[in-house]
N, CA, C and O atoms as a GROMACS GRO file, in nm:
protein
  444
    1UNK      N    1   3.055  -1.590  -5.540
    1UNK     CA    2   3.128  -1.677  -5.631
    1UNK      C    3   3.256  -1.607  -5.676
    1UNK      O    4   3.258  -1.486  -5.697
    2UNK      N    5   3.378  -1.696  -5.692
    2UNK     CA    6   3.543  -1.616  -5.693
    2UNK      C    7   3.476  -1.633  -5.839
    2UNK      O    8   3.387  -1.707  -5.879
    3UNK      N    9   3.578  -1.508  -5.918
    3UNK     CA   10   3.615  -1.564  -6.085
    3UNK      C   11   3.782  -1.562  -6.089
    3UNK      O   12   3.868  -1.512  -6.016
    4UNK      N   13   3.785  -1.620  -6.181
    4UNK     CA   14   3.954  -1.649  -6.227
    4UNK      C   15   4.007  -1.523  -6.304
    4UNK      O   16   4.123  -1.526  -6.345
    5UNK      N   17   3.936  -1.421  -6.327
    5UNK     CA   18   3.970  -1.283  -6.347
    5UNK      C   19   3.967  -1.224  -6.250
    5UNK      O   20   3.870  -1.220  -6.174
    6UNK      N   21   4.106  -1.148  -6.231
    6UNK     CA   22   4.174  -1.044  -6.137
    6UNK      C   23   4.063  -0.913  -6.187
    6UNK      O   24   4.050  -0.850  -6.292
    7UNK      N   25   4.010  -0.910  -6.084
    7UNK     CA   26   3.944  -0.736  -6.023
    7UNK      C   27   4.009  -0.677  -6.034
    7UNK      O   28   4.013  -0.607  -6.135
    8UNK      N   29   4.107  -0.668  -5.928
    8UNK     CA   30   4.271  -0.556  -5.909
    8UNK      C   31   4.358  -0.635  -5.983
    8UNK      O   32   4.355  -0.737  -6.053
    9UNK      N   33   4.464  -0.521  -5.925
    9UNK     CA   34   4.574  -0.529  -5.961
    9UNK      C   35   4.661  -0.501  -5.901
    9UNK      O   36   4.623  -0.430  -5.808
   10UNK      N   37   4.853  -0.530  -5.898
   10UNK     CA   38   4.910  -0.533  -5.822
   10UNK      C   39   4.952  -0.383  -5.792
   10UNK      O   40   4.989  -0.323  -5.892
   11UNK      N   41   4.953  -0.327  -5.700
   11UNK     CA   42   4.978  -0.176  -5.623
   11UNK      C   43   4.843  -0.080  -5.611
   11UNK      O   44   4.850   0.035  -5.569
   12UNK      N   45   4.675  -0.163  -5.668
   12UNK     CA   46   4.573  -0.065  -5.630
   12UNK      C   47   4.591  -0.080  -5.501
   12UNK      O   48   4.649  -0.166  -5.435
   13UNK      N   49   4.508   0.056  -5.460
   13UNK     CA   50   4.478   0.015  -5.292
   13UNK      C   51   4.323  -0.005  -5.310
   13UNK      O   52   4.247   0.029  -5.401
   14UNK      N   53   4.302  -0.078  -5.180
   14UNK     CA   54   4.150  -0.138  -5.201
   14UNK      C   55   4.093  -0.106  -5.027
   14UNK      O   56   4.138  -0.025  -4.947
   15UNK      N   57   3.980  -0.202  -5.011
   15UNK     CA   58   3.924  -0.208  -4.864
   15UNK      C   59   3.869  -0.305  -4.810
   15UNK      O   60   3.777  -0.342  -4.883
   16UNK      N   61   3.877  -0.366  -4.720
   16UNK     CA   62   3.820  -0.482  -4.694
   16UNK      C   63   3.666  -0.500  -4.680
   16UNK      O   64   3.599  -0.429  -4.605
   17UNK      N   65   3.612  -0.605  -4.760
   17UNK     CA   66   3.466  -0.608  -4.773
   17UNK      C   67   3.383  -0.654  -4.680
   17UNK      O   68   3.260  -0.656  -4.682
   18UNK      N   69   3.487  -0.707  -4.563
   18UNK     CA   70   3.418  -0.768  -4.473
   18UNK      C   71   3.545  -0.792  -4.397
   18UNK      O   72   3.661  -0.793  -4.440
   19UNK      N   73   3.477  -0.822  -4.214
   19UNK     CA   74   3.602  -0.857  -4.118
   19UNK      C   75   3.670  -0.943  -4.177
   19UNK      O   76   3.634  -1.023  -4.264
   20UNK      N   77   3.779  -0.927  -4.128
   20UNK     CA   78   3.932  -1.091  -4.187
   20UNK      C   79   3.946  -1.110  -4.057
   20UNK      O   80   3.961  -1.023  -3.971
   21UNK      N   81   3.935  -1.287  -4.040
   21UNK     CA   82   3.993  -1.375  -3.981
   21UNK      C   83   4.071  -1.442  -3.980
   21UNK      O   84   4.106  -1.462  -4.097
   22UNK      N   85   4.156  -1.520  -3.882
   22UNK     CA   86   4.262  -1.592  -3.881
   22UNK      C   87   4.215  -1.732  -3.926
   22UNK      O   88   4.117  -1.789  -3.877
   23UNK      N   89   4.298  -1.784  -4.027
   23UNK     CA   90   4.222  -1.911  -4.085
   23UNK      C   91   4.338  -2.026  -4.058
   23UNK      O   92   4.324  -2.143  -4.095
   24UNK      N   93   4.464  -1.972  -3.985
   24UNK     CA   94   4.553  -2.046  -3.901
   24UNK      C   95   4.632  -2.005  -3.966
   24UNK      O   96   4.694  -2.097  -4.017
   25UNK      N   97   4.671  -1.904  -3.997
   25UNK     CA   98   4.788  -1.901  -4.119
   25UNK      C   99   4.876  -1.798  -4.034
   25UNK      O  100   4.982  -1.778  -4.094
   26UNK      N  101   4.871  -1.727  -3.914
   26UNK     CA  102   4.918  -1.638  -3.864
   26UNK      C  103   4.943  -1.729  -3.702
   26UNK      O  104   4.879  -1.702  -3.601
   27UNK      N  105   5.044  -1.833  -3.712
   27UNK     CA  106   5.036  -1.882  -3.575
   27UNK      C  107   5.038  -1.818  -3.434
   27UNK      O  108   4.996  -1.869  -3.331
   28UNK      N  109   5.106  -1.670  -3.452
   28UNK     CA  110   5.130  -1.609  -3.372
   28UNK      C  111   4.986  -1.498  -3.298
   28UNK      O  112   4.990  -1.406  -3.216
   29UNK      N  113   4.874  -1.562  -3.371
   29UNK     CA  114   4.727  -1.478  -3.349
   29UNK      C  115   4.645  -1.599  -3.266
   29UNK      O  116   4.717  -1.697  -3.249
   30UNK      N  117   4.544  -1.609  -3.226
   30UNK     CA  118   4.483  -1.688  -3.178
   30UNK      C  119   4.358  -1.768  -3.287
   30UNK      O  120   4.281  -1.689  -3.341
   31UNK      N  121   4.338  -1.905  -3.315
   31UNK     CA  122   4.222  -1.882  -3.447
   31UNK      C  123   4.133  -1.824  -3.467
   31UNK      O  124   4.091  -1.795  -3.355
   32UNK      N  125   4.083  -1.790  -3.522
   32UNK     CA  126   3.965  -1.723  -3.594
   32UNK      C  127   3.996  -1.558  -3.509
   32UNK      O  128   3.892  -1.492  -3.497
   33UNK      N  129   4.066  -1.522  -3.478
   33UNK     CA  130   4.059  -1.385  -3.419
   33UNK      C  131   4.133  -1.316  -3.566
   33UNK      O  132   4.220  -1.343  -3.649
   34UNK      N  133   4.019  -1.194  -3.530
   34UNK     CA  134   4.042  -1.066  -3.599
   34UNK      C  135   4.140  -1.028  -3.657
   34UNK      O  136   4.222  -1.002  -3.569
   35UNK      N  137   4.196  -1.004  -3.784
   35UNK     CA  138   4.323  -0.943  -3.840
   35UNK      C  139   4.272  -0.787  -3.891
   35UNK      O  140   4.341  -0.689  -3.863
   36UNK      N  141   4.158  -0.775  -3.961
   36UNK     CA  142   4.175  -0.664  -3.992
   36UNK      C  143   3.950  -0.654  -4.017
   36UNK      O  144   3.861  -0.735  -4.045
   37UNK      N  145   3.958  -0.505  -3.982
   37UNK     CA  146   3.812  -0.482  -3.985
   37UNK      C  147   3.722  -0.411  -4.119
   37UNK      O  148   3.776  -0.328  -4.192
   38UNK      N  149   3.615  -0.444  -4.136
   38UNK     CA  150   3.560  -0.458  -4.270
   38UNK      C  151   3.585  -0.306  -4.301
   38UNK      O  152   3.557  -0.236  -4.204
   39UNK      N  153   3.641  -0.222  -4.435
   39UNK     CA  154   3.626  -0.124  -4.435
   39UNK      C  155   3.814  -0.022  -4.427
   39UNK      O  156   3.832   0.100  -4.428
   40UNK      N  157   3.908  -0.124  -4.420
   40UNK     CA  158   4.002  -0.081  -4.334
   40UNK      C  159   4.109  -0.115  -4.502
   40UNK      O  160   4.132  -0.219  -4.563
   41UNK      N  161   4.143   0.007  -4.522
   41UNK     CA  162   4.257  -0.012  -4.649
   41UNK      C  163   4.359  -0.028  -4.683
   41UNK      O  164   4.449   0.018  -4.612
   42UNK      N  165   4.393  -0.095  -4.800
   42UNK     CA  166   4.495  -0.170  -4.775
   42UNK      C  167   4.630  -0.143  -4.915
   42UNK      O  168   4.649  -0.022  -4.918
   43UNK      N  169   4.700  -0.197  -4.997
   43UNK     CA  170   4.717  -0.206  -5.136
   43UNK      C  171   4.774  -0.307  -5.168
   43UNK      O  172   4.872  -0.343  -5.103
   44UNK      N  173   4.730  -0.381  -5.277
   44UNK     CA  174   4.746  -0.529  -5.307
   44UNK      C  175   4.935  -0.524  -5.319
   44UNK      O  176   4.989  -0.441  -5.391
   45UNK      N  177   4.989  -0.592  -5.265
   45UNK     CA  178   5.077  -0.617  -5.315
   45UNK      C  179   5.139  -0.737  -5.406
   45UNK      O  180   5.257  -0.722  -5.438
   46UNK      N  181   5.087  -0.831  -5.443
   46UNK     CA  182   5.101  -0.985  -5.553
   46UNK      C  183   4.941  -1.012  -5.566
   46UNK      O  184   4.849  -0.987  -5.488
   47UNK      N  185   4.943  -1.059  -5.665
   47UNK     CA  186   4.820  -1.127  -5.710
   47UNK      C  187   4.871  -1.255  -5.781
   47UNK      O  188   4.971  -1.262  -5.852
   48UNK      N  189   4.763  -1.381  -5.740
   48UNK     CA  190   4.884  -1.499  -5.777
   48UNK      C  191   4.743  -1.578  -5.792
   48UNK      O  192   4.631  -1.526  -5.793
   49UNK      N  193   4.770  -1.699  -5.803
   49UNK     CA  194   4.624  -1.800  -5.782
   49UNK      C  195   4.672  -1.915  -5.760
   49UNK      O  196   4.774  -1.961  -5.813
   50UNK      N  197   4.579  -1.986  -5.657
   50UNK     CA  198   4.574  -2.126  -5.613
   50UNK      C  199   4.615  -2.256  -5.671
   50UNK      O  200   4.514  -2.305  -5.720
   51UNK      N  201   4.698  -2.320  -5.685
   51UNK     CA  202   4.731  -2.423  -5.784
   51UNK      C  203   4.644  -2.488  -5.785
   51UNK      O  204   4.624  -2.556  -5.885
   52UNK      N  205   4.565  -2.496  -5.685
   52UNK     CA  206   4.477  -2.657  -5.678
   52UNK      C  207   4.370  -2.623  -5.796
   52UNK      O  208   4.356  -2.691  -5.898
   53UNK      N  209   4.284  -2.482  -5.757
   53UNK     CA  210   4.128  -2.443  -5.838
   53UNK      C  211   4.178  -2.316  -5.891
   53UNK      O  212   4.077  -2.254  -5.924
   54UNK      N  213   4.288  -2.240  -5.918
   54UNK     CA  214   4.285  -2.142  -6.017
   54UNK      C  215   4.192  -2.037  -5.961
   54UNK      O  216   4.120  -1.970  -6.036
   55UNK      N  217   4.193  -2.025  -5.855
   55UNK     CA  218   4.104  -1.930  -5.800
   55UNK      C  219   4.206  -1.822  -5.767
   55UNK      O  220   4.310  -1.854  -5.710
   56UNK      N  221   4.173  -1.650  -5.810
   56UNK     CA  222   4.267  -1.523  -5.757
   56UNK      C  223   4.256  -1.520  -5.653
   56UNK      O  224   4.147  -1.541  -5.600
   57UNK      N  225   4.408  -1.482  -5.555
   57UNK     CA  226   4.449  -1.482  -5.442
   57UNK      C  227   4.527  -1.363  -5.429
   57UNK      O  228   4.640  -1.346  -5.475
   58UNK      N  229   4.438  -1.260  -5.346
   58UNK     CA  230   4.509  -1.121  -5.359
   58UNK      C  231   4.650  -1.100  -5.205
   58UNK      O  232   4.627  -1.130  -5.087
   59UNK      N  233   4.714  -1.074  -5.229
   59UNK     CA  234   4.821  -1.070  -5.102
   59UNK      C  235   4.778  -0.908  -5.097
   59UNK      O  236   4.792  -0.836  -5.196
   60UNK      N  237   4.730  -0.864  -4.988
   60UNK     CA  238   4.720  -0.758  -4.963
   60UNK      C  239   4.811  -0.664  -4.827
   60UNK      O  240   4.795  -0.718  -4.718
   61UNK      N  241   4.876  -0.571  -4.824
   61UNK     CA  242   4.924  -0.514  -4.736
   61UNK      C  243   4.855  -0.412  -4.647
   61UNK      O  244   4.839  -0.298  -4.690
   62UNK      N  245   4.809  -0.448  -4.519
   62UNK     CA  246   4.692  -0.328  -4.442
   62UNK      C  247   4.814  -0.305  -4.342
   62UNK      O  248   4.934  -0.308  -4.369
   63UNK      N  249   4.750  -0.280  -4.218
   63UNK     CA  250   4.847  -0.193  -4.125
   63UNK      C  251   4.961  -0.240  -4.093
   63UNK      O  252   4.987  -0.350  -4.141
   64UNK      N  253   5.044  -0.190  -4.023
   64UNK     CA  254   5.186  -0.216  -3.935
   64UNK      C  255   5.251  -0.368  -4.043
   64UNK      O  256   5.304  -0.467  -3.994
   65UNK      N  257   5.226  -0.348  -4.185
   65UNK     CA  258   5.295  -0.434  -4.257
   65UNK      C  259   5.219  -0.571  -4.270
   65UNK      O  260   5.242  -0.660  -4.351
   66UNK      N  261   5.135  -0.568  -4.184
   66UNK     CA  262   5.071  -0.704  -4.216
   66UNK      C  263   4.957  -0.741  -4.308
   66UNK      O  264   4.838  -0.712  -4.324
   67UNK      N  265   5.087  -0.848  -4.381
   67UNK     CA  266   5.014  -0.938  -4.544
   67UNK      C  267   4.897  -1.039  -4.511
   67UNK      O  268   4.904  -1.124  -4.422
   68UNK      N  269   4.768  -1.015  -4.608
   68UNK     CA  270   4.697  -1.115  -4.608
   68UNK      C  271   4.616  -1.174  -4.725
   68UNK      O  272   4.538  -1.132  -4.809
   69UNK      N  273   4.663  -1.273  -4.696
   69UNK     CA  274   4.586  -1.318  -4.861
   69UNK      C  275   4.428  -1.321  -4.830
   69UNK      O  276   4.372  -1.365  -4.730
   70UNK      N  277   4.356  -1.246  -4.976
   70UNK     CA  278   4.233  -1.225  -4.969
   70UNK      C  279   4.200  -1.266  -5.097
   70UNK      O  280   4.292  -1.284  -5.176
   71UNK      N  281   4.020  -1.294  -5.150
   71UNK     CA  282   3.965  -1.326  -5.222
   71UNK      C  283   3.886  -1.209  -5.282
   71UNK      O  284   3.847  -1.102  -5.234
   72UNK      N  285   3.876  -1.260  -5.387
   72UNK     CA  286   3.748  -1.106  -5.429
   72UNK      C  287   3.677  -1.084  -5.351
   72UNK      O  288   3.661  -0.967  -5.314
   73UNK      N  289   3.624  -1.159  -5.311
   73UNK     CA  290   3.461  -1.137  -5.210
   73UNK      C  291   3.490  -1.066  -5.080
   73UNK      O  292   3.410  -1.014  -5.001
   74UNK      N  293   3.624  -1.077  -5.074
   74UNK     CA  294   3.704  -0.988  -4.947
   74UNK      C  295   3.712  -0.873  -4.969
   74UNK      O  296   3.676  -0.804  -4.874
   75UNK      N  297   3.755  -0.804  -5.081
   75UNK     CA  298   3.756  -0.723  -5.127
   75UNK      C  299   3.648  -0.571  -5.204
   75UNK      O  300   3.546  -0.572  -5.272
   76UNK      N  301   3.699  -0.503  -5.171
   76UNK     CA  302   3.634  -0.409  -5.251
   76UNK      C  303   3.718  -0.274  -5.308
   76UNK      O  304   3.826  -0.237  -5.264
   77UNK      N  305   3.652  -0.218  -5.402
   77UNK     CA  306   3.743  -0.093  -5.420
   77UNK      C  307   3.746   0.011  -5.304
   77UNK      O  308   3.672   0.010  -5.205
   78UNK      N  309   3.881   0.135  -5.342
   78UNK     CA  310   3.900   0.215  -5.251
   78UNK      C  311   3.860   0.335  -5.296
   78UNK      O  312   3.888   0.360  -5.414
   79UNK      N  313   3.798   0.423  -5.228
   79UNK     CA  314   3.729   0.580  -5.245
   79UNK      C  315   3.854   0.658  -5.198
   79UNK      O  316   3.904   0.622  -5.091
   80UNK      N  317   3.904   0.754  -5.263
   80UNK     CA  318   3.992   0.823  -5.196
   80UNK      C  319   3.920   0.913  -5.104
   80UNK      O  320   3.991   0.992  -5.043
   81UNK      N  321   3.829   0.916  -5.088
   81UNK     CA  322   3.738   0.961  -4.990
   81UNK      C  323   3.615   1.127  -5.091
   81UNK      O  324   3.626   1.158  -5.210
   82UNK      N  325   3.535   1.180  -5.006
   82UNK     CA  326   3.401   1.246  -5.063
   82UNK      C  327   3.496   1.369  -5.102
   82UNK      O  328   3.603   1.413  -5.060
   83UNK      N  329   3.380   1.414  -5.228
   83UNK     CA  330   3.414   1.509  -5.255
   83UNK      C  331   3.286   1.606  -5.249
   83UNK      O  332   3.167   1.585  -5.275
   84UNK      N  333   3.370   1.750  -5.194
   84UNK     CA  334   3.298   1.901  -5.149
   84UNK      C  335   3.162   1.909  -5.290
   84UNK      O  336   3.157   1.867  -5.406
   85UNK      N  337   3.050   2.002  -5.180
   85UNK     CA  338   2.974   1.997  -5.308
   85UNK      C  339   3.040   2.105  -5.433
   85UNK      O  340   2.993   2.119  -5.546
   86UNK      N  341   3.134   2.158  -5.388
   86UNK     CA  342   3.186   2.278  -5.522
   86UNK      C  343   3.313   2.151  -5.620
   86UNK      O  344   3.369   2.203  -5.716
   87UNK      N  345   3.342   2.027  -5.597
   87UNK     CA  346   3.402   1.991  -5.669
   87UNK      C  347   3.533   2.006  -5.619
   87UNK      O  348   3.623   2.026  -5.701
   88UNK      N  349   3.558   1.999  -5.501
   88UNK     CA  350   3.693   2.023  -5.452
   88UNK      C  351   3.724   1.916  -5.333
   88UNK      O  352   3.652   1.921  -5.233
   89UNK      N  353   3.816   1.830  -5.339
   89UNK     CA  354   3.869   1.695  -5.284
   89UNK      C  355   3.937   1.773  -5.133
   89UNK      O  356   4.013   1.868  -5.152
   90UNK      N  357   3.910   1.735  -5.008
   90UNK     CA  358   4.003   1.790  -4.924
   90UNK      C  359   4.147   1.791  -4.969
   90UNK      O  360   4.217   1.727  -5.047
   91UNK      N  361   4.162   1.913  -4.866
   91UNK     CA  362   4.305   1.994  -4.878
   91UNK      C  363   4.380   1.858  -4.902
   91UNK      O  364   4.421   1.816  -5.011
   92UNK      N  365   4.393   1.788  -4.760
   92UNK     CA  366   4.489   1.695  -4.766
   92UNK      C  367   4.503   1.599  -4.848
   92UNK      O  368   4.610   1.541  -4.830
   93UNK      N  369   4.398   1.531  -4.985
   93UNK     CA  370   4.409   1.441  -5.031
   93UNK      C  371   4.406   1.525  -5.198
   93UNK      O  372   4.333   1.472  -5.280
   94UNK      N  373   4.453   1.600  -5.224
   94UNK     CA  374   4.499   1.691  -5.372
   94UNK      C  375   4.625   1.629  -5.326
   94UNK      O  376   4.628   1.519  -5.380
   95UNK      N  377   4.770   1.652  -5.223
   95UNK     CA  378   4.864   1.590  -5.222
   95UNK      C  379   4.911   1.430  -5.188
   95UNK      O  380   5.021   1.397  -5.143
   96UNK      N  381   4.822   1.359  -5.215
   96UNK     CA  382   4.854   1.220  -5.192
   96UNK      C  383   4.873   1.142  -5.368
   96UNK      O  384   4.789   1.121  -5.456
   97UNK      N  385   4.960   1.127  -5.363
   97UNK     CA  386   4.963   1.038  -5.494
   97UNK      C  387   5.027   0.879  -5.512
   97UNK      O  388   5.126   0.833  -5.455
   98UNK      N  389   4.926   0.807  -5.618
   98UNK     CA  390   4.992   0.633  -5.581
   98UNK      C  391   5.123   0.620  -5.583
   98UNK      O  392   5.165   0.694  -5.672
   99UNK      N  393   5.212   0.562  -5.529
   99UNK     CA  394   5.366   0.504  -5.571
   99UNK      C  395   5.305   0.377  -5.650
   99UNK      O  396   5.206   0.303  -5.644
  100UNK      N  397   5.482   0.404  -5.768
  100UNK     CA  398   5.407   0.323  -5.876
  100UNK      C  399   5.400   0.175  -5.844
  100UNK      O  400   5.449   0.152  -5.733
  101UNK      N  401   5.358   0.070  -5.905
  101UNK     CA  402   5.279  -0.039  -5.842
  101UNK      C  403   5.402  -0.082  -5.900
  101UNK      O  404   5.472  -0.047  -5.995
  102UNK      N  405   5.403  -0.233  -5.744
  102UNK     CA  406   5.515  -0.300  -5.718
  102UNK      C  407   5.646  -0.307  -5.746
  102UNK      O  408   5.709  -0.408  -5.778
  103UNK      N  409   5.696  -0.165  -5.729
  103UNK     CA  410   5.830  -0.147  -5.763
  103UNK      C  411   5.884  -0.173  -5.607
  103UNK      O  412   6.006  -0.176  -5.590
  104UNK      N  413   5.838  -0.182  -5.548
  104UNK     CA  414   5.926  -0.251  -5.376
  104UNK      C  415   5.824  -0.128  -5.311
  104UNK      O  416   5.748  -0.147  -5.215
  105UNK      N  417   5.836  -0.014  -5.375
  105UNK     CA  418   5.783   0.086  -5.268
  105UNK      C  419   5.580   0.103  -5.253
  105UNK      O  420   5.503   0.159  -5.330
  106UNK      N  421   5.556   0.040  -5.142
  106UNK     CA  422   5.407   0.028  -5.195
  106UNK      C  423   5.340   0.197  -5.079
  106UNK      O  424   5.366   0.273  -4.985
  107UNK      N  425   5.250   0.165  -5.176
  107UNK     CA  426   5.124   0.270  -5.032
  107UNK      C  427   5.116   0.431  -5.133
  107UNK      O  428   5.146   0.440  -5.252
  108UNK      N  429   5.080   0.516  -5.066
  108UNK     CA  430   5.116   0.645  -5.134
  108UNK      C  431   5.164   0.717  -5.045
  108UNK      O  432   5.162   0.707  -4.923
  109UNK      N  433   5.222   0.817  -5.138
  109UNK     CA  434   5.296   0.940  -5.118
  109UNK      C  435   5.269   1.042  -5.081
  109UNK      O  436   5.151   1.069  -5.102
  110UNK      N  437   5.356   1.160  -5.005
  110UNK     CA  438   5.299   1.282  -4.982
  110UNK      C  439   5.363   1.358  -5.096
  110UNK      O  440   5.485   1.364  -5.078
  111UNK      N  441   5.326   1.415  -5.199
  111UNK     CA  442   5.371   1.538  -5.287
  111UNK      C  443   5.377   1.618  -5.228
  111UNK      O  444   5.411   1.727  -5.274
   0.00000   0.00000   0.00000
């Protein structure tokens, strides 16, 4: 069931909760074929809602730039990934930090 309260927000990054399909909105794909696979991360870029039912409509940005509008149920949060049993985050992800949300520049950064 959608709620009319936003989960996210605009510039989290998140993950997809399940495969995305083409629901015809990408003429240049074939229908129902694959856009992006369950698990695969992304960062919201607009959050807006449906005129008709007021239902949240996340525009999300995953690979090579391509936007897709998703629903909560599409969605899930993002793990910046496991942490060591001594309490220590890999090397490589101590330097990743968010760019700030929806200022044009989305995704994160290398510090």
């Amino acid at each position: 069931m959608e709620t009319n309260n936003p989960r996210f927000e605009c510039g989290q990054r998140v993950r997809a909760a399940q495969n995305l399909f083409n629901d015809g909105s990408y003429s240049e794909q074939t229908a129902n074929a694959m856009l992006v696979r369950r698990g695969e991360a992304g960062d919201i870029v607009f959050v807006t809602r449906r005129a008709d039912t007021g239902t949240v409509v996340y525009l999300v940005e995953f690979a090579l730039n391509q936007i897709i509008g998703c629903l909560d149920s599409e969605l899930m949060q993002w793990c910046s990934g496991a942490v060591r049993n001594n309490g220590e985050r890999p090397r490589y992800e101590a330097h990743i930090q968010p760019v700030s949300a929806c200022t044009g520049l989305r995704g994160y950064a290398i510090a």
